[in-house]
N, C-alpha and C positions, 0 to 999 in steps of 0.2 A: 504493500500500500504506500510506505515513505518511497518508493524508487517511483513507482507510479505519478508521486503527487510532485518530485522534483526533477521529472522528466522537461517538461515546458523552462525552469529554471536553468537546464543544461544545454537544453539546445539553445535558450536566449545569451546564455554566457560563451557557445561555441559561434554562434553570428554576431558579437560583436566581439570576437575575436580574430573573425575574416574581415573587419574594417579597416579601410586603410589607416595608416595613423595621420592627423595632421600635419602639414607642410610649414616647418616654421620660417621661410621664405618669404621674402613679399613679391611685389609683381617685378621688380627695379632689376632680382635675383634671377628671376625666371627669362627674364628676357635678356639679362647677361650670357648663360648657362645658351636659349635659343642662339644669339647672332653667333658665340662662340662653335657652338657646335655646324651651326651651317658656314661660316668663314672655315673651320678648320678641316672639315670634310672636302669645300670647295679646294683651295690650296694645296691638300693631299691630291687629290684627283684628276688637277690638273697638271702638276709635277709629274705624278707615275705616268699617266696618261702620253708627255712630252719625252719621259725617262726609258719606259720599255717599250721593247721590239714588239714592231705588231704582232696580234697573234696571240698576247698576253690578256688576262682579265686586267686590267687598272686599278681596278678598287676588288675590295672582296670584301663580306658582311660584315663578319666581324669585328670591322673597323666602324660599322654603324655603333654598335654597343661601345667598343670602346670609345669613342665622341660623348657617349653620353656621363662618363667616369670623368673622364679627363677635364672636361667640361662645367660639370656639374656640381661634381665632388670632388675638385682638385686635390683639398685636403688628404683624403682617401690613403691608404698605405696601398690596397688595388687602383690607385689608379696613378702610381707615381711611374715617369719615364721608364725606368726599369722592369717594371712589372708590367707595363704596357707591349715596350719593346721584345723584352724578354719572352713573356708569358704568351704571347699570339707565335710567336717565331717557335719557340720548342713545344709547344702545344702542335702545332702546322707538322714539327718535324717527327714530331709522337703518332700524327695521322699517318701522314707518309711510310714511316716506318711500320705499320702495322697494316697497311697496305701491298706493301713490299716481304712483307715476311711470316705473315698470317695467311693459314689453307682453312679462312673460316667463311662463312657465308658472310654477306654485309650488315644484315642486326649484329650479329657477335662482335666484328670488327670494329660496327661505330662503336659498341659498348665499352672495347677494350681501350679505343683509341682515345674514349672521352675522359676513361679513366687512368689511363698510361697519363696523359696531360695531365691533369688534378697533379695526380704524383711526382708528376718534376718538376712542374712548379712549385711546389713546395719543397722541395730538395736544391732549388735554386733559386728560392727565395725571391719568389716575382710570381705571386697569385693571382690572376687574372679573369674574371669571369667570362669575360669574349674569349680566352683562350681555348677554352672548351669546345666552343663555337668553332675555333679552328680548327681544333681537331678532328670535329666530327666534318666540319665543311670537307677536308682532303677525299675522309671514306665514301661520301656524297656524289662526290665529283668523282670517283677514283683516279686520284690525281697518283700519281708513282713519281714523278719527280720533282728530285730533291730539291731544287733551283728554286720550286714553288715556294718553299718557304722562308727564300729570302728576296725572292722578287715574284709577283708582287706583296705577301705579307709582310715580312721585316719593312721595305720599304715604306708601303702603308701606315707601319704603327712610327717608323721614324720622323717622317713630314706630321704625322699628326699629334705627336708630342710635341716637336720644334713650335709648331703652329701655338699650339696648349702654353709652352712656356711663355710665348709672346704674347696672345692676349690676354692670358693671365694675370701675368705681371702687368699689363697695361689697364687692365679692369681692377686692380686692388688687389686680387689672391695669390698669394705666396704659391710657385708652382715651380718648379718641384718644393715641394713640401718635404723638407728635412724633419728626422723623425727624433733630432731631439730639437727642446727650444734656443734661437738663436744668442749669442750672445750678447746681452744689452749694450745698449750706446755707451761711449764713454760719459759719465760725468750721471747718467739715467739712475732715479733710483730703484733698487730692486729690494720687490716685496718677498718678506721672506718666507721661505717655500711652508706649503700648506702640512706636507708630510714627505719622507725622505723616499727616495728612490726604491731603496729596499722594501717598503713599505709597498708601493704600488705596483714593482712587480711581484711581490707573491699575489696578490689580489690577482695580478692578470693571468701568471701561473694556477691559480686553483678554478679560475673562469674555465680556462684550459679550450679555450673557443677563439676562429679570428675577428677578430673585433676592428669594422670597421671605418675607425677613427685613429689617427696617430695618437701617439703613446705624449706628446705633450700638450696637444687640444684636448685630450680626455683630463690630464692633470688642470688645465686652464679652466675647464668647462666643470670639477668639481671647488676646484678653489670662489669661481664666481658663485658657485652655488652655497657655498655655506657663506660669503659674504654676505646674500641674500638671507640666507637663514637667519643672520646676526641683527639685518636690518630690524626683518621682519619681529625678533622676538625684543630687541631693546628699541624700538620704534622712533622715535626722533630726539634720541637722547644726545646728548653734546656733553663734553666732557668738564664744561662749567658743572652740567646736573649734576656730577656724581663723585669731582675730585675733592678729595681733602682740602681744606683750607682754615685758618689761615696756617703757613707753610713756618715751619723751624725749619731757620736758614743760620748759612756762616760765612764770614766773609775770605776773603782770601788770608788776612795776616791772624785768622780766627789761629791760640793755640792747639796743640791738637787734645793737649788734656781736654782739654773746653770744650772743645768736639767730640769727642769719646765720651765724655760724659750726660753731652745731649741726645748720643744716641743710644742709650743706658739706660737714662729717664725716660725719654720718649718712646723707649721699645722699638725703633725704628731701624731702617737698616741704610737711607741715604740719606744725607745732606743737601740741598741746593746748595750751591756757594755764590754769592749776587757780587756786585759793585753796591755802591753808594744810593743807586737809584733801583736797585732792585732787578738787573737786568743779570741772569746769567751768565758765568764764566765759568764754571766747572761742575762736578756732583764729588763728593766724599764718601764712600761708602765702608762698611766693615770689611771688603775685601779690598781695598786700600789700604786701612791700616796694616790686615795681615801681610799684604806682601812689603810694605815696609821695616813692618817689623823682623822680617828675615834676614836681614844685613845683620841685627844689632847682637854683638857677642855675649849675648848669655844664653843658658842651660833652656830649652822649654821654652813654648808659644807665650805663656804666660810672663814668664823671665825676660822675653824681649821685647814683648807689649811694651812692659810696665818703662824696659829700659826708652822705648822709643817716646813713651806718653812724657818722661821728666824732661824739664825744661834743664837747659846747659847754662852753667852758671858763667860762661862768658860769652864775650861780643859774636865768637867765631864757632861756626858748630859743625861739625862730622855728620851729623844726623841732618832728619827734617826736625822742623820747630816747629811751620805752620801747616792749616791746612793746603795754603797754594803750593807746597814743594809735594804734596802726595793725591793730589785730587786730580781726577779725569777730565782731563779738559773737553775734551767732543764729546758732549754731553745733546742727546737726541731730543727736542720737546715737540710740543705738541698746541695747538691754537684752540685757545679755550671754545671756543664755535666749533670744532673737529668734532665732528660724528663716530659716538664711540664705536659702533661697529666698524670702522677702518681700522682703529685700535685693537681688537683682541686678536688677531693675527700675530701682532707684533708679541707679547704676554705670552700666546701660547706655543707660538714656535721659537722665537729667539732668546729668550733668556729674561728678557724684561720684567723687573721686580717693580719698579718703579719710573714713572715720565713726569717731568715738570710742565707744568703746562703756563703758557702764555697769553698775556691780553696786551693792552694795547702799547704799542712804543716797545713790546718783547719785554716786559716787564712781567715777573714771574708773579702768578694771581693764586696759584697751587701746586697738587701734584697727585697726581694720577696712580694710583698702587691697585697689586693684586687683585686684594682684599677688596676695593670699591667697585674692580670690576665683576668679581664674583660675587657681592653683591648684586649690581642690577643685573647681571643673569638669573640669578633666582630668582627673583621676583619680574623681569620682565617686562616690556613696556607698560 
């Protein structure tokens, strides 16, 4: 009776499962993708056409499919130059060859042939879905020679890649599409990374499927997605809403006793360090003291703390004395109007305990911790 009553429920769940998915393209995309694919086909066609001896086909099919990769989904890891060129050319010579050396009828042979191709293209890393198409084209045609599959298919897939890199790059799209991300501009700042390498190839090893998206637009396309999730859950929060203030500060000739001791009392773990007008020049932090106190000749962390905190009872000193001889001068801040979701990137991947943050004139207004961000994460816009 329950299989009976959730029958209607199954088949509505297997029909809108045959639905195509939506196109997240707009029209501007589509009609890039059309004039590219009719310019690059034309260009190929007329080239082979001027290039081989009569007598030859010019074009052959599955150069229509491939136009529509190359084209379309530049991105694509099936549809970079190589896997283009490669994959129709040893797919072609997969046909040939099982034409040539097969005593089977021609269902057997296309089957073989379509499957001999699959297999070396992945053995030589240029997966191709027209490739297929070529291979089975040769048993179709019972084409026996070898020539065919470099004139006219190689040729075919070479003009219509050159073509692909041209309009490509002259439309916006990165083509060939390098399958790691390139290396930023000089002087550009780079966000830092969402999770480490390692990390995202085991994900794509236990996928264990090809997945067709490059392996850095899939990193790009989850890092924008959890920035959205950031937006969406701390909603128009700015880091006025939620930073500490007012700020314990020190100044540069602040001594370091005096220092150590504010961040003691205050349970804290950095320092700003202003000028006169409040404007940053450095941060002091507990791991500043420790690695200065590493030089100073006594016994234990604590023995050389203590040594580096006393002040030298003359003019000239071997050690530091203030905070400006041990503090971090490239000190990162942040504008008090900054949208905290641009912020927790930085917290949870790079090390970030704490950001000063600035208002008008770069005049230090707070400071930005952990703590405040974890904070409005739990509770949420």
């Amino acid at each position: 009776m329950s299989t009976a009553a959730s029958l209607p429920d199954r088949v509505i769940a297997l029909l809108n499962a045959l639905r195509p998915a939506p196109q997240a393209v707009n029209a501007r995309e589509r009609l890039r993708v059309v004039l590219g694919a009719l310019l690059g086909l034309l260009i190929a066609a007329l080239l082979s056409r001027m290039t081989l001896p009569a007598g030859l086909p010019w074009l052959v099919a599955p150069i229509g499919a491939s136009a529509v990769l190359v084209f379309g989904v530049p991105a694509s890891p099936l549809a970079q130059p190589w896997a283009v060129v490669g994959g129709n050319t040893v797919s072609a010579l997969a046909g040939i060859a099982c034409m040539n050396w097969l005593p089977l009828p021609p269902l057997q042979t296309a089957a073989v042939a379509v499957a001999l191709a699959i297999g070396a293209m992945f053995l030589l890393r240029c997966l191709h879905p027209p490739g297929g198409a070529a291979g089975l084209l040769m048993v179709l045609t019972a084409t026996h020679d070898w020539h065919f599959a470099f004139a006219p298919v190689a040729l075919n897939s070479l003009l219509l890649v050159t073509a692909g890199m041209a309009y490509n790059t002259l439309t916006g799209r990165r083509y060939p599409h390098a399958q790691q991300a390139p290396a930023p501009a000089q002087g550009a700042t780079v966000a830092p990374p969402r999770f480490g390498d390692a990390e995202l190839d085991a994900v794509l090893a236990r996928y264990n499927q090809v997945l067709d998206v490059p392996r850095d637009d899939l990193a790009g396309l989850l890092h924008e997605a959890e920035l959205l999730s950031y937006r969406n859950r701390l909603g128009g929060l700015r880091c006025a809403d939620i930073m500490s203030s007012p700020v314990v500060t020190v100044e540069f000739g602040t001594p370091l006793a005096e220092a150590w001791a504010l961040l003691q009392q205050h349970r804290i773990k950095a320092l700003p360090v202003v000028d006169r007008v409040q404007r940053i020049v450095g941060i002091v932090t507990r791991a500043d003291f420790m690695r200065a106190a590493e030089g100073q000749q006594r016994e234990g962390l604590a023995g050389r703390l203590q040594t580096l905190l006393k002040a030298s009872p003359t003019t000239h000193s071997s050690k530091p004395e203030v905070v400006g001889q041990i503090m971090t001068r490239q000190v990162r801040v942040a504008s008090a109007d900054r949208a905290i979701a641009e912020l927790v990137p930085l917290f949870s991947d790079s090390g970030h305990h704490h950001l000063p943050i600035v208002g008008e004139q770069a005049r230090l207004v707070g400071i930005l911790t952990q703590s405040d961000l974890v904070k409005a994460l739990s509770h949420g816009p």
